[in-house]
C-alpha positions as CSV (number, residue, x, y, z in Angstrom):
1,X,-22.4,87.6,21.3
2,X,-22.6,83.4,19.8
3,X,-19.9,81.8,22.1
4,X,-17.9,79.4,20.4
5,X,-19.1,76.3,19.7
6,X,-18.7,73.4,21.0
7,X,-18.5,69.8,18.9
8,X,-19.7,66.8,20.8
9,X,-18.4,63.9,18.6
10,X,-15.6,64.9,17.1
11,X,-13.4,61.8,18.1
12,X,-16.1,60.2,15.5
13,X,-13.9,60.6,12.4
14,X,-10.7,59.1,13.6
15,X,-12.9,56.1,14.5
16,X,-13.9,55.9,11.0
17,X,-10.4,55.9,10.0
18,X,-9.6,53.3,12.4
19,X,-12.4,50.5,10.9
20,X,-11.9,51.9,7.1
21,X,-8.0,50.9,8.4
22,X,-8.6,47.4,9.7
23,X,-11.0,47.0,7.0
24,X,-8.4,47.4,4.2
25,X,-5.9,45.1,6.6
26,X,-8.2,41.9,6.4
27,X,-9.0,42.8,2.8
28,X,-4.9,42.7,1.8
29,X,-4.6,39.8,4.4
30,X,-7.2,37.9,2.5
31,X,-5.9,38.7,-0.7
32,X,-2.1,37.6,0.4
33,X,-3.3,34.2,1.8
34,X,-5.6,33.7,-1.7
35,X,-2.2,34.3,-3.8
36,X,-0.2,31.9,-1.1
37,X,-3.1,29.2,-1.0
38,X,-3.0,29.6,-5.2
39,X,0.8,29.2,-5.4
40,X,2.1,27.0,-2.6
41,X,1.5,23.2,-3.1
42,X,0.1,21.0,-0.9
43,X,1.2,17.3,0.5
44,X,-1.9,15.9,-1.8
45,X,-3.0,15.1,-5.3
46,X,-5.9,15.0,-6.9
47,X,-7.5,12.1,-8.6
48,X,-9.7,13.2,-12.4
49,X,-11.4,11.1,-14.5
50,X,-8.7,10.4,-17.3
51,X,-9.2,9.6,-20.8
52,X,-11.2,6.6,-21.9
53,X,-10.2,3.5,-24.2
54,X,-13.1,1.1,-26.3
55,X,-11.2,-2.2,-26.0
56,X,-12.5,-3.4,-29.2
57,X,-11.2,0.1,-31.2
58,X,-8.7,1.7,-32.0
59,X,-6.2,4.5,-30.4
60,X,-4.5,7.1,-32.4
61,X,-0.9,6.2,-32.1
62,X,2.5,8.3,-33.5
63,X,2.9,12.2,-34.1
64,X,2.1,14.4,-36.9
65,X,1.9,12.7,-40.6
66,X,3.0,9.1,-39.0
67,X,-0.1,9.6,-36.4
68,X,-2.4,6.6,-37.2
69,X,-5.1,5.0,-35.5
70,X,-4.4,1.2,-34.5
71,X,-6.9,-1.2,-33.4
72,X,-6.3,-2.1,-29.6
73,X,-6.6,-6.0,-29.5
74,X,-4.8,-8.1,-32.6
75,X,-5.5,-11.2,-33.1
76,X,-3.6,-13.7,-35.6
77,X,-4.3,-17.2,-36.0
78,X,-7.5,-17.9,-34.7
79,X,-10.7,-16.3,-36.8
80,X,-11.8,-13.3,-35.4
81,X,-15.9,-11.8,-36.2
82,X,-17.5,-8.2,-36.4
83,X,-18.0,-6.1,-33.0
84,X,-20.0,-3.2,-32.6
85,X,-20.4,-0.4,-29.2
86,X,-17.8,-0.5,-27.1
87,X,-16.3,-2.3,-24.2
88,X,-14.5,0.9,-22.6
89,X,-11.9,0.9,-20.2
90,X,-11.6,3.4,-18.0
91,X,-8.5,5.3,-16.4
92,X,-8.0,8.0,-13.5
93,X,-5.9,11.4,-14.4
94,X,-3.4,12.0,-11.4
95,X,-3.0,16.1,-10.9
96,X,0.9,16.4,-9.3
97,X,3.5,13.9,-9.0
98,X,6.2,13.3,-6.4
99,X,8.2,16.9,-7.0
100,X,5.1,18.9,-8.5
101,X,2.1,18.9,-6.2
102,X,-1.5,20.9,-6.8
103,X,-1.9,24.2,-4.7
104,X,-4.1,24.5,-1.8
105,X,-7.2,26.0,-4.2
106,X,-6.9,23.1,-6.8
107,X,-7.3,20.9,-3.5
108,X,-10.3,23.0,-1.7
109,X,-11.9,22.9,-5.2
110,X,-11.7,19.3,-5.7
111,X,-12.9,18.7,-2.3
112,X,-16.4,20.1,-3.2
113,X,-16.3,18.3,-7.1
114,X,-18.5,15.0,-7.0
115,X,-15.8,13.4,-10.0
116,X,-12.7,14.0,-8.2
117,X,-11.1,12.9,-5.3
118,X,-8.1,14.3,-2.7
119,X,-5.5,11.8,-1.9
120,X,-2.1,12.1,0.7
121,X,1.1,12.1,-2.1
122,X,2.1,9.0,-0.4
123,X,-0.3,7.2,-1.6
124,X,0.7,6.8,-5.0
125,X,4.1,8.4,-4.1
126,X,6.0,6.5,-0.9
127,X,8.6,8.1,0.8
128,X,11.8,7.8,-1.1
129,X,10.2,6.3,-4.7
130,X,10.0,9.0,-7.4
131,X,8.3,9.5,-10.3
132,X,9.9,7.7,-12.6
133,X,10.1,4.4,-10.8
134,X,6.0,4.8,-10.1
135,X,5.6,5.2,-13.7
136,X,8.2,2.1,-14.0
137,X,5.9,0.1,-11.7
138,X,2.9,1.2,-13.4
139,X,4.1,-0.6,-17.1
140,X,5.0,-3.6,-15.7
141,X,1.7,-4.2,-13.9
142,X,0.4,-3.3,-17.3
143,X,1.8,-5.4,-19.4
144,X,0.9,-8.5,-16.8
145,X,-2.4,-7.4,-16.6
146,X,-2.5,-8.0,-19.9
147,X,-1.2,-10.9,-20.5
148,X,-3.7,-12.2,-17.4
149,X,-6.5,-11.0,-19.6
150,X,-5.7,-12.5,-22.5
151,X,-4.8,-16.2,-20.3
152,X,-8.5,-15.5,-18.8
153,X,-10.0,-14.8,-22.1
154,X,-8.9,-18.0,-23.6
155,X,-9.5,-20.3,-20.4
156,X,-13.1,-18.6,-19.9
157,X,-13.4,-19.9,-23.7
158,X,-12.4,-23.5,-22.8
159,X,-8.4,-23.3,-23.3
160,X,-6.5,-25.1,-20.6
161,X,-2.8,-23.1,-20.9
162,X,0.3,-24.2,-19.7
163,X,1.7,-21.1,-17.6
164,X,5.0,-21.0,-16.1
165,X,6.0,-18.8,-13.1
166,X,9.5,-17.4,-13.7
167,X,11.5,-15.6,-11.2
168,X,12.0,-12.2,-11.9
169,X,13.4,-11.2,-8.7
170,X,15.0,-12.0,-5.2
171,X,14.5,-10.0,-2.2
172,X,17.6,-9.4,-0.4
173,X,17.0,-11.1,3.0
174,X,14.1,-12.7,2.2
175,X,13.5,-16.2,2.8
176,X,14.6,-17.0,-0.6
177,X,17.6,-15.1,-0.7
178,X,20.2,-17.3,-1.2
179,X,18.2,-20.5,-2.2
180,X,16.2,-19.5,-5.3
181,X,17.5,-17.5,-8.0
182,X,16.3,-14.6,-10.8
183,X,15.5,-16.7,-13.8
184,X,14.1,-20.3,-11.9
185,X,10.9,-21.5,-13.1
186,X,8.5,-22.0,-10.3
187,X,6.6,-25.2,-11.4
188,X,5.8,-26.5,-7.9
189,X,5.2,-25.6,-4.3
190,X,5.5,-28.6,-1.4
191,X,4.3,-30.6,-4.4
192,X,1.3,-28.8,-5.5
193,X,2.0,-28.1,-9.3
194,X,2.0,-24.5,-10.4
195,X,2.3,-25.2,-14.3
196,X,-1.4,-24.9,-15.2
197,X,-4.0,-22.4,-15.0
198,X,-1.3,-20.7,-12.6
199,X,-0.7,-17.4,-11.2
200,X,1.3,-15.1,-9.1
201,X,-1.9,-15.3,-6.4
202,X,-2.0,-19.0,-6.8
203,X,1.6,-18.8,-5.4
204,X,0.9,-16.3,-2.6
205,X,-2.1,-18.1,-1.7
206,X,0.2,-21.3,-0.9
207,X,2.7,-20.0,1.1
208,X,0.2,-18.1,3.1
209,X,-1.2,-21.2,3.8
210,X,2.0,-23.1,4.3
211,X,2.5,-20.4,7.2
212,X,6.3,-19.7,8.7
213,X,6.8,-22.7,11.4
214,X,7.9,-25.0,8.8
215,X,10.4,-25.4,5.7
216,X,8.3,-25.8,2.4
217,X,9.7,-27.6,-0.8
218,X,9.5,-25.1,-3.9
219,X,10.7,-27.1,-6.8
220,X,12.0,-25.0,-9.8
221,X,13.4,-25.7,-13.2
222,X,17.1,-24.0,-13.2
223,X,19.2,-24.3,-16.4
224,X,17.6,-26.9,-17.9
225,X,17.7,-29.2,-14.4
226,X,14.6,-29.5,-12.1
227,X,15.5,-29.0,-8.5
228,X,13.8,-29.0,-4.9
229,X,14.9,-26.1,-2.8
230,X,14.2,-25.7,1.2
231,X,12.9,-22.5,2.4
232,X,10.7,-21.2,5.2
233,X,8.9,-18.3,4.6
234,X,9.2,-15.3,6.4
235,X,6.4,-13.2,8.1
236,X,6.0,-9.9,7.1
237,X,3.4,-7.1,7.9
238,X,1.6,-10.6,9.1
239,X,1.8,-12.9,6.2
240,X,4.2,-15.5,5.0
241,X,6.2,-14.3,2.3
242,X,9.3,-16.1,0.1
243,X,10.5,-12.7,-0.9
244,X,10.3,-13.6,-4.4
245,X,8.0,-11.1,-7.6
246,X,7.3,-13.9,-10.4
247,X,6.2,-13.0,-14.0
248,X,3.3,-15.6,-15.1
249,X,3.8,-16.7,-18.8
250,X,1.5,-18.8,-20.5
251,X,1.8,-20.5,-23.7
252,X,-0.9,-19.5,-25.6
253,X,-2.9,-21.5,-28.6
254,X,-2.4,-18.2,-30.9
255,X,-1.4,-15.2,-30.7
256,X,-3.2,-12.0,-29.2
257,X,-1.6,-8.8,-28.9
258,X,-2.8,-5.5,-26.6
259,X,-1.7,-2.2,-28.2
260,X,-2.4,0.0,-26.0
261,X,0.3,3.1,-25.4
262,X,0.9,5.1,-22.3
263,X,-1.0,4.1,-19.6
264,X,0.0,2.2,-17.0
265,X,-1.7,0.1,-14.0
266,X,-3.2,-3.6,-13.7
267,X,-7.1,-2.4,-13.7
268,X,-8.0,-2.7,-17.6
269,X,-7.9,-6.1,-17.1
270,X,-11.2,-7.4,-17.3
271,X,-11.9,-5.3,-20.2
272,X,-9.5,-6.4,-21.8
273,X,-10.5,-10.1,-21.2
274,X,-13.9,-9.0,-22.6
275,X,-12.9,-7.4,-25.3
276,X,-11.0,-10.5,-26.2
277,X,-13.6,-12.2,-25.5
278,X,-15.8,-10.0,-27.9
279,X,-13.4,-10.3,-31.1
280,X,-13.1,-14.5,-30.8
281,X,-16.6,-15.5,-30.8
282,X,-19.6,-15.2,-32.4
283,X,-22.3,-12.3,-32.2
284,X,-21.9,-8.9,-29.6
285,X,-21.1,-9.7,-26.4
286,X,-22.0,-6.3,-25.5
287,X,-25.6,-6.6,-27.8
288,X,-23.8,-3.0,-29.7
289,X,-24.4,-0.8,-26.6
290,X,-21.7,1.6,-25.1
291,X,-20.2,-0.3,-21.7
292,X,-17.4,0.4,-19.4
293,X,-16.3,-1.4,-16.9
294,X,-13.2,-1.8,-14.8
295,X,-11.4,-4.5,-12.8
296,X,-8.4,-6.2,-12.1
297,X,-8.2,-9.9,-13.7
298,X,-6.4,-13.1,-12.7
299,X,-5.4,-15.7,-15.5
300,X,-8.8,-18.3,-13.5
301,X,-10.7,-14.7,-13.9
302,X,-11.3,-13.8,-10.6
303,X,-12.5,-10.1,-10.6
304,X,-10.6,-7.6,-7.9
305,X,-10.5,-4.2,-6.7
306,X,-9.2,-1.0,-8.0
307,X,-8.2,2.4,-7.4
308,X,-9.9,5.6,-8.4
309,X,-13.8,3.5,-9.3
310,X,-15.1,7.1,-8.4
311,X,-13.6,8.8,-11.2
312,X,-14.0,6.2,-13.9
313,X,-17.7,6.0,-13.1
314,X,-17.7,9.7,-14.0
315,X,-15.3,9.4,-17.2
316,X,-17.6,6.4,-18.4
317,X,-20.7,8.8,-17.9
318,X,-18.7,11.5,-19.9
319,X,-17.7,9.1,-22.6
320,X,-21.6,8.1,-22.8
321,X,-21.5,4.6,-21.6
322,X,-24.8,3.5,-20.2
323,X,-23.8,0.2,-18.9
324,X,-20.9,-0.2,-16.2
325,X,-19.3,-3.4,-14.6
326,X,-17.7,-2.7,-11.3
327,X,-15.9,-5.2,-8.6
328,X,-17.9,-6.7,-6.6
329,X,-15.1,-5.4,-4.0
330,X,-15.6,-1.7,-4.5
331,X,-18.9,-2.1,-4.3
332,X,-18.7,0.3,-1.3
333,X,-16.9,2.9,-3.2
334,X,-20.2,3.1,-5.3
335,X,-23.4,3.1,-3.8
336,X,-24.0,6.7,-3.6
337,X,-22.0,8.0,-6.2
338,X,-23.6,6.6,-9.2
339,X,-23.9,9.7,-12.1
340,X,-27.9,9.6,-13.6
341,X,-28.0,7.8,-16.4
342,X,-25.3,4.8,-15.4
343,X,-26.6,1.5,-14.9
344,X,-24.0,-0.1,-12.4
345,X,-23.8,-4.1,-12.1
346,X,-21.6,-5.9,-9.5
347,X,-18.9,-8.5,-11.1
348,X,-16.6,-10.9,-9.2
349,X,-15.0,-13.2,-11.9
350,X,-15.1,-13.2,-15.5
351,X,-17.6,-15.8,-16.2
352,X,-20.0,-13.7,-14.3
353,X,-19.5,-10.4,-16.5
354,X,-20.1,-12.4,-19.6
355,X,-23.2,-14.3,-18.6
356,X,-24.2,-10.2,-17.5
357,X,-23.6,-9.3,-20.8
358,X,-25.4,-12.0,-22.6
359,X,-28.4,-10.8,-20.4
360,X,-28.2,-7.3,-21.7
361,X,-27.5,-8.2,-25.2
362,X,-30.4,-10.1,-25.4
363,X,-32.8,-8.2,-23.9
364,X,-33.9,-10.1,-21.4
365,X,-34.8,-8.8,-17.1
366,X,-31.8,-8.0,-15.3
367,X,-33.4,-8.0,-12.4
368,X,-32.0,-11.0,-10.6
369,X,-28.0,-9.2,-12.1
370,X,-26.1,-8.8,-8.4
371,X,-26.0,-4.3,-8.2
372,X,-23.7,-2.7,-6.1
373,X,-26.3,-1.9,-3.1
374,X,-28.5,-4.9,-3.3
């Protein structure tokens, strides 16, 4: 008679239930920490390649039936001549503000995408400013940005402007708190005159060099009176500061207005400058062909660094610009990330960028053109 028999693995099965168990635990686990990397937001923001503007076009401006498209630089009492191409400026898309920040995926995803960048919140967002005053700050550099490329444009062009630095405001504590006032006219500083072919840098340049040990003379026009006033800058973060934000205006021989809506930042400005540049004079600056470019401008058209040159290099690509004028400052930012296609050249002050121009526009070897690289 068969004795009973005898199974020698049957602890297998429960073993099989055990993995098939922790299986399905790391395959929920993964799935809960997808849905929480999806939804909760991180402490960055991501820089995009934002929407492109040609300088010498137009932008579509109003809603619905009043929508229209208006040309971007206007120009009244000084003849103006046919353009052709485009002199694009560029501008980076922020994804998140101060309150609404992109999830952990939108940040891991960015990471590994050559056009964007990852940036901390604070960057663009400092602890305590919200989103409204950033946009705030954002205009008002505009709108001094452009009025420094329209003060280059015309001195590049042979114009010697008067240009007045008014006061716009006092820090509390500062050096010149107490001594000079919202509204004075800075027309001097210890007797250097700040009336032509000035700007805000000329000013900061001066007092960095006047140093703290010692009271300067800023003289100032106040209510019609021209006075000296006695202050000694302050140090701060290692520089000698009056405390003061001036607002360069410049009398200008006619009139040129910018019409650009809703963007915001002080880097269109050597665009700008060229675009003006472009509409006053004779022939195509640009020779007809599609360039972008970007840069900050000063009113003697000195060339500086911006923000975010990855991401316009990209959005100038996309918009099908072939030539593209970078500061010779973030010339570091570029080498390397260059999309095929793009030829990059290396600008430091306006007169520069022109004579690169002229060079392209007329066909001739750009060889000895300074590149980012070389």
């Amino acid at each position: 008679m068969e004795g009973p028999r005898v199974t020698l693995f049957a602890p297998a099965p429960r073993r099989r239930s055990r993995a098939r168990t922790v299986g399905w635990a790391f395959l929920i686990g993964a799935v809960v920490l997808g849905l929480l990397a999806s939804l909760l937001p991180s402490p960055y923001l991501i820089e995009v390649p934002g929407p492109v503007y040609n300088t010498i076009g137009t932008q579509k401006q109003g809603t619905g039936k009043d929508a229209k498209d208006v040309k971007l630089i206007q120009v009244s009492g000084h003849e103006t001549y046919p353009t052709a191409g485009a002199l694009d400026m560029l501008t980076v898309g922020i994804q998140g503000d101060a309150t609404n920040r992109p999830s952990w995926t939108s940040v891991i995803r960015a990471i590994f995408t050559r056009s964007q960048a990852v940036i901390p919140v604070e960057a663009i967002y400092p602890s305590g400013t919200t989103t409204e005053q950033v946009n705030e700050r954002d205009s008002a550099d505009m709108q001094a940005s452009q009025q420094s490329a329209v003060a280059a444009a015309l001195i590049q062009q042979g114009n010697d402007l008067p240009t007045e630095l008014e006061v716009s405001a006092v820090q509390e504590g500062s050096a010149a708190d107490g001594a000079i006032e919202e509204g004075d006219v800075i027309t001097a500083f210890d007797g250097k005159s700040l009336t032509t072919n000035a700007d805000a840098a000329s000013l900061r340049e001066a007092v960095a060099q006047h140093g703290t040990s010692r009271p300067a003379t800023v003289t100032v026009e106040r209510d019609g009176a021209t006075k000296d006033v006695r202050v000694t800058p302050r140090s701060e973060q290692g520089t000698a500061l009056l405390g003061v934000g001036v607002t360069e205006r410049y009398e200008f021989p006619f009139k040129v207005s910018i019409r650009l809506q809703d963007v915001g930042g002080p880097s269109a400005g050597m665009m700008f400058a060229l675009g003006i540049i472009d509409e006053i004079t004779p022939g195509k600056l640009n020779g007809g062909k599609h360039v972008a470019g970007t840069g900050t401008i000063t009113a003697d058209g000195e060339v500086g660094p911006i923000g975010g040159i990855r991401q316009k290099l990209y959005g100038a690509k996309d918009a099908g610009a072939t030539v593209f004028l970078a500061p010779a400052d973030n010339c570091d930012e570029v080498v390397g990330h260059v999309p095929d296609g793009l030829d990059v050249y290396s600008v430091s002050t306006l007169d520069q960028a022109v004579t690169d121009l002229q060079t392209i526009a007329d066909g001739k070897s750009t060889a000895k053109l300074a590149r980012c690289g070389s």
